[in-house]
N, C-alpha and C positions, 0 to 999 in steps of 0.2 A: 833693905827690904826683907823683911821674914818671913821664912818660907809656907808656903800658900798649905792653910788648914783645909782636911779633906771639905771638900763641898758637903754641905747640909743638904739633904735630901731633900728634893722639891717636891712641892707640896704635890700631892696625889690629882688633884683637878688640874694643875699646870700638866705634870707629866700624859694625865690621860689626852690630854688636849693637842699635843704635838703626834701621839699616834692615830687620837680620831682622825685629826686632821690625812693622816698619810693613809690611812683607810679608807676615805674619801678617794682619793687618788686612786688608791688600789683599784676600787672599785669600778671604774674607771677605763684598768686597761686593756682589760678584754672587747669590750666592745668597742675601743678606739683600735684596736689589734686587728677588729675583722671589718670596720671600717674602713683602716688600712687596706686589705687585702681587698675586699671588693672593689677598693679606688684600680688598686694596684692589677686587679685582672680587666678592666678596661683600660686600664693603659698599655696591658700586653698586647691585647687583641689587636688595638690600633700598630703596636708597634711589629707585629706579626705581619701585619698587612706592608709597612711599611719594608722592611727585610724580603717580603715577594717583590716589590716592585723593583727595589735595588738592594743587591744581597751587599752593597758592601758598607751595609747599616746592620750592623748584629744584634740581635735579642738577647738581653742579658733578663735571663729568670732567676737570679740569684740576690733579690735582696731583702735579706734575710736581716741585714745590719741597718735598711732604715726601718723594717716593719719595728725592730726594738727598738730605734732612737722613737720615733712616733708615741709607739704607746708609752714611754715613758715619760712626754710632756704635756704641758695642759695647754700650750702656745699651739699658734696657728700658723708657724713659720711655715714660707717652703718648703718642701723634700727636693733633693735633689734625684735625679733621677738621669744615668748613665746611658750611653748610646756606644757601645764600644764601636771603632771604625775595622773592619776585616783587613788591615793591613800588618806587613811582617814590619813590625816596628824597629825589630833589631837592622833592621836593613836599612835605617832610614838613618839622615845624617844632622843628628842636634847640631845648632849653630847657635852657638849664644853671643849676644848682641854684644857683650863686653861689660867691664865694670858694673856691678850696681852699687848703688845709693846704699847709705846704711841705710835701715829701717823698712827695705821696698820689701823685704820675705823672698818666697823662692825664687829663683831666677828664672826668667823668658829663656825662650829659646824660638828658634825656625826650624822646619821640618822640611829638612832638604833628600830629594831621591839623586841617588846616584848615576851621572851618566850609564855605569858598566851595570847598574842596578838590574836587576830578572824579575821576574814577575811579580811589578808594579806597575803594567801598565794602566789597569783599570784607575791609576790613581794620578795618571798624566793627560784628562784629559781638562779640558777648558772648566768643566762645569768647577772642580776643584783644585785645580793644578797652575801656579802661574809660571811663565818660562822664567827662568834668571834673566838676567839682562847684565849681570857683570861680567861675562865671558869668563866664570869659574872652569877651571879644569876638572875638577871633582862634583861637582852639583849643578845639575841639569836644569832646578826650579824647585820650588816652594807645594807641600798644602799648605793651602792657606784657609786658618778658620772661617773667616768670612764667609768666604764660595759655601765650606762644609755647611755652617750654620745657615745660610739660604738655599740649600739643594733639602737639607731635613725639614727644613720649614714647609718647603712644595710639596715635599712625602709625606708631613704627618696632616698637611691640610688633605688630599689625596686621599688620603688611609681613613680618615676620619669618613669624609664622603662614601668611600665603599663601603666603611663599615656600618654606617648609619643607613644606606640604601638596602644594604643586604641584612639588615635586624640581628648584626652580630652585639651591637649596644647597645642599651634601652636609648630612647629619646630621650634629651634633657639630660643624660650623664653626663656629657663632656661640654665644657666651655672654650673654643680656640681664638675667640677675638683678643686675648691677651699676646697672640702670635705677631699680630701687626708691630709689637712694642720692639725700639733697636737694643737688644741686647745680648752679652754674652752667651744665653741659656735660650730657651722657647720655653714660654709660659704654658699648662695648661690647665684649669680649672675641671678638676673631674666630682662630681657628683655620686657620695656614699649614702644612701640614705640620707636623712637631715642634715650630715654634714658636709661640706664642700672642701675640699683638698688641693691645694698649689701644686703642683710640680713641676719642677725645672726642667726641666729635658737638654740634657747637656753632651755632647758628643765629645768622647773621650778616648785616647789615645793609649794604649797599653804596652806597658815598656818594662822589662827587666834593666838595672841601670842603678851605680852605686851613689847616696845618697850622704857624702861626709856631712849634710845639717844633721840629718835624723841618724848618724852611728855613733856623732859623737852627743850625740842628747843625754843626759843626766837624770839619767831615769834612777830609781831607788829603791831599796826592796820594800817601797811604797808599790810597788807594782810586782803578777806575776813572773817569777823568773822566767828570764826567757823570752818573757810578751813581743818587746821589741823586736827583735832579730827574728822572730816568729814572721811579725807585719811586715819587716821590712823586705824579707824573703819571697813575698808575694808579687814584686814589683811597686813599680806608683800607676798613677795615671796623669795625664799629660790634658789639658783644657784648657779653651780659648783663654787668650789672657786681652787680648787684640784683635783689629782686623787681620796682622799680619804673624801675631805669635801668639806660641804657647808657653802655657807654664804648669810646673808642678801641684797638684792638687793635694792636700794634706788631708781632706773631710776622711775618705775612707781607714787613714792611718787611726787618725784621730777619735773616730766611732770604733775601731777595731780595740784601741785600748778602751775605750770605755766600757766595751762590752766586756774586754779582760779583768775589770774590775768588781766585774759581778761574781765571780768566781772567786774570790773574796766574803771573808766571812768581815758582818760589821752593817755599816746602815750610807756607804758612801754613794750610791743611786739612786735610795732613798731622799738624799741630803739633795741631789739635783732635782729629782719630782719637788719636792717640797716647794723649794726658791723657785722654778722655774712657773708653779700655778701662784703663788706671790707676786711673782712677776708680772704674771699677764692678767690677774685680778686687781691685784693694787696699784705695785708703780706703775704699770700699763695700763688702768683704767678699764682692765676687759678689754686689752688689746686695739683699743680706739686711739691712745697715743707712742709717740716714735717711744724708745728704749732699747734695755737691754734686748740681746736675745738671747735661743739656746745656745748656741755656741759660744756667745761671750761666758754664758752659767756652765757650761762644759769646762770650759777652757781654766776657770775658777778652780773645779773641780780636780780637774787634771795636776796643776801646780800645788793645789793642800794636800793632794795624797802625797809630791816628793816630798814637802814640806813636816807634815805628818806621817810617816810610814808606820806607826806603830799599829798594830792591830789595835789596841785600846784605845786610841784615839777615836775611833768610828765604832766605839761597841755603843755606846748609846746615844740617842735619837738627837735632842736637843742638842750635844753636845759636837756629832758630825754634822750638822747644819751651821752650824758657828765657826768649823774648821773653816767651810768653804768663803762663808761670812766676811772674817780678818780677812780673808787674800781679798775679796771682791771689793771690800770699805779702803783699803789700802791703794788697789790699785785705780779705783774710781777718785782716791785723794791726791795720787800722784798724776792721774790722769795716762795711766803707761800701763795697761793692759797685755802684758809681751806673747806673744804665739807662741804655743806650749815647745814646738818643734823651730821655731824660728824666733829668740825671744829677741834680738834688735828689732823686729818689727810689734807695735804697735797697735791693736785691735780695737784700740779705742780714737785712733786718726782717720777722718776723714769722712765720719757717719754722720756728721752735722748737728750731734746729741747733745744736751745741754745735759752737761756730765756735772754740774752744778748743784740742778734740781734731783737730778739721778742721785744723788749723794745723796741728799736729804734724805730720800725715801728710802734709801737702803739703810741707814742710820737709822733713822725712824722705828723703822723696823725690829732692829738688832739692839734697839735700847727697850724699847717694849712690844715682843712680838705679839705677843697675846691677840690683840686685837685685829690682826689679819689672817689669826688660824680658826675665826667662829667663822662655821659653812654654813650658818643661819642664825636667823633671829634669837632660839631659842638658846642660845650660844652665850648670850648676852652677859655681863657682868664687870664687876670689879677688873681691872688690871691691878698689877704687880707694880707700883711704882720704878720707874725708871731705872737699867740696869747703868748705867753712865753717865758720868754729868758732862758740862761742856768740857770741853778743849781737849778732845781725844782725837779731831783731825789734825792737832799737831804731830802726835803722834803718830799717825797715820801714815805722816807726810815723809817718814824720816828717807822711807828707801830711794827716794829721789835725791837725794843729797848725800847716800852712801849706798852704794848696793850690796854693804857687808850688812844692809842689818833684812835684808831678803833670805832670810835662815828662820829654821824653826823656833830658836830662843827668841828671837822678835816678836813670832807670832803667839810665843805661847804666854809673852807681856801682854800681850793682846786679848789672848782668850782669860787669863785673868782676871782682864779690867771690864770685861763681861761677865764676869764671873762664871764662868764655865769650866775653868781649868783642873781637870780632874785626873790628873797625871801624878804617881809617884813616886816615879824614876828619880832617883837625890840628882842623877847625872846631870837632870832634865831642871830640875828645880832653879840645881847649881848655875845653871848657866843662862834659865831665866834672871835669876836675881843678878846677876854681873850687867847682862844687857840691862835691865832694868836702872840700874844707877847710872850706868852712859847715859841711858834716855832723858833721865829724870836733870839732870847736867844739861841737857841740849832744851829740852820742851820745857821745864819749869814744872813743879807741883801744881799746876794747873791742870795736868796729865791725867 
């Protein structure tokens, strides 16, 4: 294979097209910002009321980390939205249920108080508290999510009531018939202007506590130094997993680095707005069918920067949208989507997604994007004949049959064969063309 001649300069109406497009979005996220916030100051209110009724439901006014994941999507996912519990967590006694599964992510645990335990009892009573019944010497009884999540359920129904009777709401801002639903979280639909808002309402367990998944992660100076051991320093959080356990929540780890990446110079949040309004306009249909979501285009995101850590990789527009591109065509071919923070487990098990059709569109896409970045008619015109012929998901396919070729010289055969590869590192080159002929040996010139 001889080495890849600089890219020819694309054409001026292509280039301009990929930053209207991200212009569009800009445009965008201020008012999805103070959308946010007005959702987000009715669900204080209610949860202010909620903390009078029973303080040992805490207000957390600190989120700062989903007002920026919001404005930075065009999707209509959930927000998650935290209930810290007023307990001394460090007092409390993790029980983990024994072995897991490969593939199951963080581990469960039980929230056991200690017989010789002090000032827990607010958290021994029936409403939340169940007694042990194995005659342990060390542990008295269980919180048990369950109880949690049915005593918040009474309070935010409760709180809504006074709040609506005492005109701390407008009428018509909040939706709570979503509460009746049995689920790990409490729904509630809150009302921003024109726009309507999900949030999860999730009671959450706060815990300082050493995490060997997330110390030993393989992070790369694709990220701020430092960043890691920064978030991990915070603690985690602890959320239903069960009726009768909990488990380690990664979202807040997870957003924390994202937002680390902003501090970063290049176009790599850029590159997730972009996919992520692709998403929910095209393969989502305007979000009317199942698909990807933010998280799985995060998580995308998160693995092309170890992947890519070069600053130049993400200095221009097109071409850090295609970083993210290879990992998500790759891992939609392999069907093995791995957790940025847990990669045995699987992000693409269990969603019921036809990761089939999903391919298609993502392909689709990444052979001729053109025609999903006109934000109107006037848009209209020629495409760029196709950047890829057939039989590029064999290549696709390879890291499922070696996990050696899950390395940058993989993907950068990859950005290549989309012709994107704008890298002149010989280092880079060199060891593209080496993997290059393995490949070419395994998939056939059909490649």
């Amino acid at each position: 294979m001889p080495a890849p001649s600089a890219p020819a300069p694309a054409p001026a109406a292509q280039v301009s097209q990929w930053h209207h497009y991200l212009q569009a979005i800009r445009s965008r996220e201020a008012p999805r910002a103070q959308d946010y916030q007005r959702a987000e100051n009715v669900l204080l209110t209610v949860l202010e009321r909620v903390h009078a009724l029973d303080p040992r439901f805490v207000v957390d006014y600190s989120h700062d980390l989903e007002a920026f994941q919001f404005a930075l999507r065009s999707s209509e996912d959930p927000l998650d939205i935290e209930v810290p519990l007023g307990v001394d967590a460090e007092a409390l006694l993790l029980e983990e249920p024994g072995p897991t599964e490969p593939g199951d992510g963080p581990a469960s645990c039980r929230l056991g108080i200690l017989r010789e335990g002090a000032g827990l009892e607010r958290w021994t009573t029936d409403d939340v508290f169940s007694a042990s019944s194995e005659g342990s010497t060390q542990c008295c009884g269980h919180i048990e999510p369950s109880k949690v999540l049915h005593v918040l359920k009474d309070l935010l129904v409760a709180a809504i009531v006074h709040c609506k009777h005492h005109s701390l709401i407008t009428p018509g801002s909040l939706n709570a018939a979503s509460l009746r639903e049995e689920q790990l979280h409490l729904a509630l639909l809150v009302s921003s202007g024109w726009r309507t808002i999900r949030f999860n309402v999730v009671p959450v367990v706060r815990r300082k506590q050493r995490l060997p998944a997330l110390e030993g992660a393989q992070l790369t100076p694709g990220f701020p130094k430092g960043s890691l051991t920064r978030i991990i320093s915070k603690g985690v959080n602890l959320v239903p997993a069960s009726a009768h356990h909990w488990r380690t929540s990664t979202d807040y780890l997870l957003t924390k680095l994202l937002s680390a990446l902003g501090s970063l110079r290049g176009h790599r949040l850029d590159s997730l707005s972009i996919l992520d309004r692709v998403n929910h306009e095209n393969w989502r249909e305007g979000g009317h069918s199942a698909g990807l979501t933010f998280n799985h285009l995060k998580t995308a995101l998160l693995w092309a920067c170890v992947l890519f850590p070069a600053p130049e990789d993400w200095a221009e527009l097109q071409g850090a949208v295609y970083r993210v591109l290879v990992v998500l065509l790759s891992c939609l071919a392999t069907r093995n989507l791995p957790h940025f923070l847990y990669p045995e487990h699987n992000l693409l098990q269990g969603g019921g997604l036809d990761l089939s059709a999903i391919y298609q569109r993502v392909e689709g896409f990444a052979s001729q994007p053109e025609a999903s970045l006109r934000i109107h008619a006037t848009h209209l015109g020629r495409s760029p004949p196709p950047r890829i012929t057939t039989g590029i998901k064999a290549l696709l396919q390879l890291p499922a049959s070696d996990p050696a070729y899950w390395a940058t010289a993989y993907f950068d055969v990859l950005l290549d064969k989309f012709q994107v590869f704008n890298i002149q590192d010989k280092d880079r080159i060199s060891a593209m063309e080496s993997i290059f002929r393995k490949t070419r040996t395994l998939v056939g010139e059909q490649s």
